[in-house]
C-alpha positions as CSV (number, residue, x, y, z in Angstrom):
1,X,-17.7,13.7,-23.7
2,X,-19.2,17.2,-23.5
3,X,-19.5,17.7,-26.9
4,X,-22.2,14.1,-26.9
5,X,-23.5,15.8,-24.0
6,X,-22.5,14.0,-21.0
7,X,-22.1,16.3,-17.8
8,X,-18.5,16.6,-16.8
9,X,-17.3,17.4,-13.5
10,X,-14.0,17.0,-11.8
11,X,-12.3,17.3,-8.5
12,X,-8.7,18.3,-9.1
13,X,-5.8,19.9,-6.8
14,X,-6.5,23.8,-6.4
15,X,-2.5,24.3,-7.5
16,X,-3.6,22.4,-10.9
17,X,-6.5,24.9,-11.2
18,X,-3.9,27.6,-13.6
19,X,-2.9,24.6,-15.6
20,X,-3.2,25.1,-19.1
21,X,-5.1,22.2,-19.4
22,X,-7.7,22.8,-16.8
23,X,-8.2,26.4,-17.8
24,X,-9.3,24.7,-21.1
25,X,-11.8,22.3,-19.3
26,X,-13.0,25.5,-17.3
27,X,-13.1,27.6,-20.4
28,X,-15.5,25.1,-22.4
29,X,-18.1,24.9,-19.2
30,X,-16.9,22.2,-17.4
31,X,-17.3,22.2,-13.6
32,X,-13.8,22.2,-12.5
33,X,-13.6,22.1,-8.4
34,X,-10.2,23.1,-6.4
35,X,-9.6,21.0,-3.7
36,X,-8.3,23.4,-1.0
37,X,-7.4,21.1,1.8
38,X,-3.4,20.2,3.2
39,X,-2.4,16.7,2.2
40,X,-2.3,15.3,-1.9
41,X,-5.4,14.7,-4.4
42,X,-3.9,11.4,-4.7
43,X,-7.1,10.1,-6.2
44,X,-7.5,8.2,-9.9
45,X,-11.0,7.2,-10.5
46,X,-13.9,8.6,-12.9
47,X,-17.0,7.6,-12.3
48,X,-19.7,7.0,-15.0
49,X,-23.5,7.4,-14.5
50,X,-26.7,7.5,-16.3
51,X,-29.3,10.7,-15.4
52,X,-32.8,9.9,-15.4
53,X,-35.1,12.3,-16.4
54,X,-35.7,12.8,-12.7
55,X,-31.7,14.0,-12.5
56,X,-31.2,11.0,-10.5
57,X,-27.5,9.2,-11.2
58,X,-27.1,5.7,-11.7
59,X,-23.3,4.8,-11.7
60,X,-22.7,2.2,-14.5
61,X,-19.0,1.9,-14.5
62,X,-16.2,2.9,-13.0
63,X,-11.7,3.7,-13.9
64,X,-9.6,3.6,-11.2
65,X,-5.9,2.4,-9.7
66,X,-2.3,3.8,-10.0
67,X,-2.4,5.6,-13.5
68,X,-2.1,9.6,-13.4
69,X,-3.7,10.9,-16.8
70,X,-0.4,12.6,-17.8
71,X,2.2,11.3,-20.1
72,X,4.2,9.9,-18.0
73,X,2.0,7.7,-16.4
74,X,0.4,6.0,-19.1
75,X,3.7,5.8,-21.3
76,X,6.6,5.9,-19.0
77,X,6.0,3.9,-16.1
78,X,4.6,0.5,-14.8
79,X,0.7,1.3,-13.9
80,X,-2.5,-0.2,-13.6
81,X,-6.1,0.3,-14.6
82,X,-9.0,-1.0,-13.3
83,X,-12.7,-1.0,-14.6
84,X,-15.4,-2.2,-12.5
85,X,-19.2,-2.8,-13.0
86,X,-20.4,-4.4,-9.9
87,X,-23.0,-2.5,-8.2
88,X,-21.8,-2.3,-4.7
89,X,-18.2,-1.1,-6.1
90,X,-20.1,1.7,-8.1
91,X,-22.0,3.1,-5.2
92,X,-18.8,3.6,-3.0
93,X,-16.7,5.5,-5.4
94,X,-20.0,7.9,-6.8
95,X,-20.7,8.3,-3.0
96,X,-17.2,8.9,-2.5
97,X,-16.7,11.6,-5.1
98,X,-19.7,13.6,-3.9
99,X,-18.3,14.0,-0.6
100,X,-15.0,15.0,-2.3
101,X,-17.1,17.6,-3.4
102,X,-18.9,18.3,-0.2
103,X,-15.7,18.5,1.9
104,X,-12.9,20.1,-0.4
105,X,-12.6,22.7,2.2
106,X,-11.8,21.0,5.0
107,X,-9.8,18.0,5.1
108,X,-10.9,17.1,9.0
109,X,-14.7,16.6,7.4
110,X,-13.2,14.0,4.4
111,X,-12.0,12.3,7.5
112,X,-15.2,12.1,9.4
113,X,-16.9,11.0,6.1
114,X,-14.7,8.3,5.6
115,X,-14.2,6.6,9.2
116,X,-18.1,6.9,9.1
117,X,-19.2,5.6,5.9
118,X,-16.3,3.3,4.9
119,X,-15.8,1.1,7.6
120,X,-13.2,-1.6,7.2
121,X,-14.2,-5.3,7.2
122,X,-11.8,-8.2,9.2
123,X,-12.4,-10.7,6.4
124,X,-12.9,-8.8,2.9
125,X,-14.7,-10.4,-0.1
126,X,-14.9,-7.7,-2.2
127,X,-14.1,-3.8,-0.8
128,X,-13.7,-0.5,-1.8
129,X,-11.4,1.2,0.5
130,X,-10.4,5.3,0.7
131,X,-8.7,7.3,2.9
132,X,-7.7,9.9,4.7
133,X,-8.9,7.9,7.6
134,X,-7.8,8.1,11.8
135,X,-5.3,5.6,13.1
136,X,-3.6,4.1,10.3
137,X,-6.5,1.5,10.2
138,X,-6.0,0.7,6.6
139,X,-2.3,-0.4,7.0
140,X,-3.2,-2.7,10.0
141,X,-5.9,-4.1,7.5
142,X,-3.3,-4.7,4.6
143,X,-0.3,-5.8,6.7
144,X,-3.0,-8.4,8.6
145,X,-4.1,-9.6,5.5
146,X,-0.5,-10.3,3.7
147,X,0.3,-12.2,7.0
148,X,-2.7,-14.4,6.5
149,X,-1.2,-15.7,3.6
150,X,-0.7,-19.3,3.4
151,X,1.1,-20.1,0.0
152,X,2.3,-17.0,-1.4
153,X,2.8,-13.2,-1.5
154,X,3.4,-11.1,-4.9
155,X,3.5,-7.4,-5.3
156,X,4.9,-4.4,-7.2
157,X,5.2,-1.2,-5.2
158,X,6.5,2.4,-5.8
159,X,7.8,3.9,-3.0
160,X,9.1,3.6,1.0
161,X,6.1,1.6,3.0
162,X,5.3,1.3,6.5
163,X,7.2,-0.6,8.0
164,X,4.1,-2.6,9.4
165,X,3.2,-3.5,5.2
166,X,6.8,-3.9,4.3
167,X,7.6,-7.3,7.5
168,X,4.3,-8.3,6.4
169,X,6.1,-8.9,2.8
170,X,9.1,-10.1,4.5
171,X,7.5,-12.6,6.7
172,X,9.2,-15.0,9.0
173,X,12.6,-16.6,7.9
174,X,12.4,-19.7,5.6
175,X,8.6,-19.9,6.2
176,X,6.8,-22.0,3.5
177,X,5.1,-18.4,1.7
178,X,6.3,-18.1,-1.8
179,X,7.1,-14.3,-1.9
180,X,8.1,-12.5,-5.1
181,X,8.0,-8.5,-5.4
182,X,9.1,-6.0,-7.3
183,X,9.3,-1.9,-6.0
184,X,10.7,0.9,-7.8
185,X,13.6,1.7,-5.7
186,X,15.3,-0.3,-2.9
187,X,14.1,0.3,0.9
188,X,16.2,-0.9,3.8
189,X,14.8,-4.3,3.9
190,X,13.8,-4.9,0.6
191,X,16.8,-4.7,-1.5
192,X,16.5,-6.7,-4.7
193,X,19.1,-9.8,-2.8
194,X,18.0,-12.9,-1.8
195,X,16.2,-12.6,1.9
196,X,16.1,-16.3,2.3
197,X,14.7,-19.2,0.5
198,X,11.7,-18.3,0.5
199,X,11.6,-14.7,-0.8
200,X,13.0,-13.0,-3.8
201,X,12.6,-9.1,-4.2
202,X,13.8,-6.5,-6.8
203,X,13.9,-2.9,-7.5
204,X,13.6,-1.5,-10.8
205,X,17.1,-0.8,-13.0
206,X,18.1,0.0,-16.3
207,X,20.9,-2.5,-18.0
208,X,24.4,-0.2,-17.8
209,X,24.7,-1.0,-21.6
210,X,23.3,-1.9,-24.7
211,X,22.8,-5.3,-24.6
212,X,23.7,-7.9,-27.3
213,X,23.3,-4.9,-30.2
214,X,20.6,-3.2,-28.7
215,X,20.6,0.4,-27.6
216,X,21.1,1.4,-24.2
217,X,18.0,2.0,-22.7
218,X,17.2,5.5,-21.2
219,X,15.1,7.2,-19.5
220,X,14.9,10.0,-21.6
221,X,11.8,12.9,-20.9
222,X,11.1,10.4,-17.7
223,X,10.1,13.1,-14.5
224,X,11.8,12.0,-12.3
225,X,13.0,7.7,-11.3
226,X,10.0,6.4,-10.8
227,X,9.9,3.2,-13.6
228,X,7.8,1.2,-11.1
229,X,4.2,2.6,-10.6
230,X,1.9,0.0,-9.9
231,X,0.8,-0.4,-6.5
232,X,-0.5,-4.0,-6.7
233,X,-0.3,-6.9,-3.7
234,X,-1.5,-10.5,-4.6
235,X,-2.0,-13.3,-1.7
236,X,-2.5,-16.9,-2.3
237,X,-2.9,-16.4,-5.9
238,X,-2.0,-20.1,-6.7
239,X,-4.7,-21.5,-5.0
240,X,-9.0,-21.4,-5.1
241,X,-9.0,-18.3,-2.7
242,X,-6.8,-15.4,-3.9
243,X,-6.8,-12.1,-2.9
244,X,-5.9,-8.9,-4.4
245,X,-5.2,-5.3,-3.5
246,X,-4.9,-2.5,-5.9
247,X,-5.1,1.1,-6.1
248,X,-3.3,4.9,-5.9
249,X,-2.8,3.9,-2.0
250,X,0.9,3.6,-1.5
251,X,0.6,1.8,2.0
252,X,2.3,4.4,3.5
253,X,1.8,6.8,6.6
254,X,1.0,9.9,4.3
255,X,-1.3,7.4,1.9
256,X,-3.1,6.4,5.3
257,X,-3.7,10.0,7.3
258,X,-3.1,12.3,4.8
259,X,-4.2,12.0,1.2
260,X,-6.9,11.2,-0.9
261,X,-6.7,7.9,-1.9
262,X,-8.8,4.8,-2.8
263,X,-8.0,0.7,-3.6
264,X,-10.2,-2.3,-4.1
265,X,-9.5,-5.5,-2.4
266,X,-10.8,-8.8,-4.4
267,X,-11.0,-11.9,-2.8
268,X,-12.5,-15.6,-4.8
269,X,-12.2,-13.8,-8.2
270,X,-9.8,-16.2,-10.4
271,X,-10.0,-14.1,-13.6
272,X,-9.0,-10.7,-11.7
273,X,-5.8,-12.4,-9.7
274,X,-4.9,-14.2,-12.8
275,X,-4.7,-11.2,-14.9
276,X,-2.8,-9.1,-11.7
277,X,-0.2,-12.4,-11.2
278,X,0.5,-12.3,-15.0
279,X,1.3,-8.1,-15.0
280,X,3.4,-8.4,-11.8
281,X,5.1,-11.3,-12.7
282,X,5.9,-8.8,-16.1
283,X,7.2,-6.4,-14.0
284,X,9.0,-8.7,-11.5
285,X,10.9,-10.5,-14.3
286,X,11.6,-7.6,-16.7
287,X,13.3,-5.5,-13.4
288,X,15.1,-8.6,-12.0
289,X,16.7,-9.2,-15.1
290,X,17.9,-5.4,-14.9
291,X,18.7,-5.1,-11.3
292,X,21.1,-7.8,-11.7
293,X,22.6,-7.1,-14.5
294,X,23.6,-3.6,-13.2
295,X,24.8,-5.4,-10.0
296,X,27.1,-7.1,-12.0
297,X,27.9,-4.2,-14.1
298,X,29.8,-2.4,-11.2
299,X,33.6,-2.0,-10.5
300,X,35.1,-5.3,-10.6
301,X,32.2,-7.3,-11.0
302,X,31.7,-7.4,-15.3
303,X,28.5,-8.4,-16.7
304,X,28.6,-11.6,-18.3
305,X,26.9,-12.2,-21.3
306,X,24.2,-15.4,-20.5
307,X,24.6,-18.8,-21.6
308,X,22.0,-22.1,-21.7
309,X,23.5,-25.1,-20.0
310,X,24.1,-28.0,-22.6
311,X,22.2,-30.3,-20.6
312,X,19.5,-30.6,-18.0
313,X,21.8,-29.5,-15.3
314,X,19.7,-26.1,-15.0
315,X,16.8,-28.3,-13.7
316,X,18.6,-29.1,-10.5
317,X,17.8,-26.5,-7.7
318,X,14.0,-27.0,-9.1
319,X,14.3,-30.2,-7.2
320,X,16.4,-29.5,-4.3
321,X,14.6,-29.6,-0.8
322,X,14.7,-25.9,0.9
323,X,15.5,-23.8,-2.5
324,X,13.6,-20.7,-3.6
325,X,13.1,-22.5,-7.2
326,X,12.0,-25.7,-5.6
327,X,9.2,-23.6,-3.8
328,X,8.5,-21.6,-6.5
329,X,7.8,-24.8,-8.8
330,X,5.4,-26.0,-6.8
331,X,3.2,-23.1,-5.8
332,X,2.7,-22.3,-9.8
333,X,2.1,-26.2,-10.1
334,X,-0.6,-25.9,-7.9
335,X,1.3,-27.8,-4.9
């Protein structure tokens, strides 16, 4: 981008400034700036402006959400990518970065700038949120708008949340909410069992064995256990008005007080929750098939190789009043 002469500048961890990498960046003229505060540069996003002769910038686009630009993340791990045009999405995140910029030396001012200029709305249409922020704020948003819900919740998470985000997932007991998520390890209430009829979580696996021929799958040069990136929520995405949260935030206490972080929320936009259903529903179905087959595969409980039913038998709990599949039927048909 430097050589077509675009000007590049980044904000990056102060630890990552002896990286090979950014010594190269550094070395070729690029204005590389150490962020020197306590918490995690947990950010994602580039922003992408035109200069006027004037030097004024014009954002035109914007790349954010859960991908880290390192191998892992973008060929490892379940992650997302988002690219946005509109105009009032533009002018947070390029206001955003410049106060990165402004206040990489004092993580108390990032906070200031944030709980002033990025206040959070009751009822979002379309928002860009970013933290650090005082008083938890965010979470209360995100867990008040999951328990808004009225037909169904689906998400894929990465790591522990708040335990105000994780019962708003849960909900109430045999409630009516369609809830289907995936997260990339188990937490004390989500386990990847049956909750009750109306929700149906997993955590990411990989199959004990090779199945049916295949090779074992491994998680060979993978840092780490984290298969399960994405950190994605989608409400009432079977009806007119779904709503959609993604980003780097993790919805947890650090995400919320500590770190640098920023999601969108999307609410009325078809296209964007039917393209974020389809990739979690990916996930969701991919991981469930794993995490139970490693259930299985454990002392005394074989894995048994699947079979179709011969007849229409299968069909059965689709139709049967107060099961999960009855209720899951008829939020995808649009009941």
């Amino acid at each position: 981008a430097q050589d077509r002469g675009v000007q590049v500048r980044m904000v990056t961890e102060s630890d990552n400034l002896d990286e090979p990498e950014v010594e190269q960046l550094q070395q070729a003229g690029i204005e590389v700036l150490g962020d020197r505060r306590e918490g995690l540069m947990h950010n994602k996003f580039a922003v992408l402006s035109r200069i006027d002769a004037n030097g004024v910038r014009t954002p035109v686009a914007v790349m954010a959400g859960s991908t880290n630009w390192t191998e892992n993340g973008c060929y490892r791990q379940a992650n997302v990518v988002h690219i946005a045009r509109a105009p009032s999405v533009l002018e947070r995140y390029a206001g955003m970065f410049e106060a990165l910029v402004d206040t990489r030396d004092d993580r108390g001012d990032t906070k200031r700038w944030i709980n002033k200029h990025n206040a959070l709305p009751t009822a979002p249409e379309r928002f860009v949120g970013f933290s650090p922020r005082s008083n938890l704020k965010d979470i209360e948003l995100v867990a008040n708008l999951i328990s808004g819900a009225q037909r169904d919740v689906i998400f894929s998470t990465a790591f522990q949340l708040r335990e105000e985000v994780e019962d708003a997932l849960l909900g109430s007991p045999n409630d009516q909410i369609l809830r289907m998520g995936v997260q990339n390890t188990s937490s004390a209430k989500i386990t990847g069992v049956h909750r009750d009829r109306t929700a149906l979580f997993t955590a990411a696996a990989l199959l004990p064995g090779g199945l049916e021929g295949w090779l074992k799958e491994t998680s060979a040069k993978q840092k780490g256990s984290i298969r399960v990136h994405t950190k994605a929520i989608a409400i009432d995405v079977t009806s007119d008005t779904p709503l959609v949260i993604s980003g780097s935030h993790n919805f947890s206490t650090n995400a919320s007080d500590k770190n640098d972080e920023n999601y969108l929320i999307y609410r009325r936009d078809l296209d964007v929750a039917d393209v974020y259903l389809c990739e979690i529903m990916r996930i969701y179905d991919h991981y469930r098939f794993r995490f139970s087959a490693k259930e299985q595969g454990t002392p005394g409980n074989p894995v048994e190789p699947p079979e179709l039913a011969g007849d229409d038998s299968w069909t059965d709990d689709y139709f049967t009043p107060g099961d999960m599949k009855e209720l899951d039927r008829l939020r995808f048909a649009g009941v």
